[in-house]
C-alpha positions, 0 to 999 in steps of 0.5 A: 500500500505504501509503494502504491502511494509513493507512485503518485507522489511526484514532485516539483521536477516531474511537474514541470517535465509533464508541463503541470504547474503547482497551485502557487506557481497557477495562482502567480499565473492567474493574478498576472492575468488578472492585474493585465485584465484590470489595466485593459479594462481602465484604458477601455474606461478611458477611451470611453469616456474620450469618446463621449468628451469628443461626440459631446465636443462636436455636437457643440462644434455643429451647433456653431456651424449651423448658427454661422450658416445661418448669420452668413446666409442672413448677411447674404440676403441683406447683401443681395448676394447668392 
């Protein structure tokens, strides 16, 4: 029974030669992943709210073009220009 038990007792080495990793050395791994996912998830906080500065800017930006139009096209009457 002993000899059957010490079968499957592997250690560090033979883990790593079958490519299996420990639960720490998983754990390591995992909060890589997680520290990586918590910066991609920041820039994406970030350039979204960019994006929502830039359409709210050009929103303005078309507001102000259309009431130049509108002075322009007011002056060309007064004018008499087409």
């Amino acid at each position: 029974m002993n000899e059957d038990i010490l079968k499957y007792v592997a250690t560090k080495h033979d883990l790593e030669e079958l490519g299996l990793v420990l639960r720490d050395e998983f754990r390591q791994t995992q909060d890589v992943i997680l520290s990586r996912l918590d910066e991609i998830v920041t820039t994406v906080r970030r350039l979204d709210q960019e994006r929502l500065f830039t359409f709210e800017y050009i929103k303005r930006v078309e507001t102000e073009v259309d009431k130049n139009r509108k002075d322009i096209d007011h002056i060309k009457d007064i004018l008499k220009i087409s």
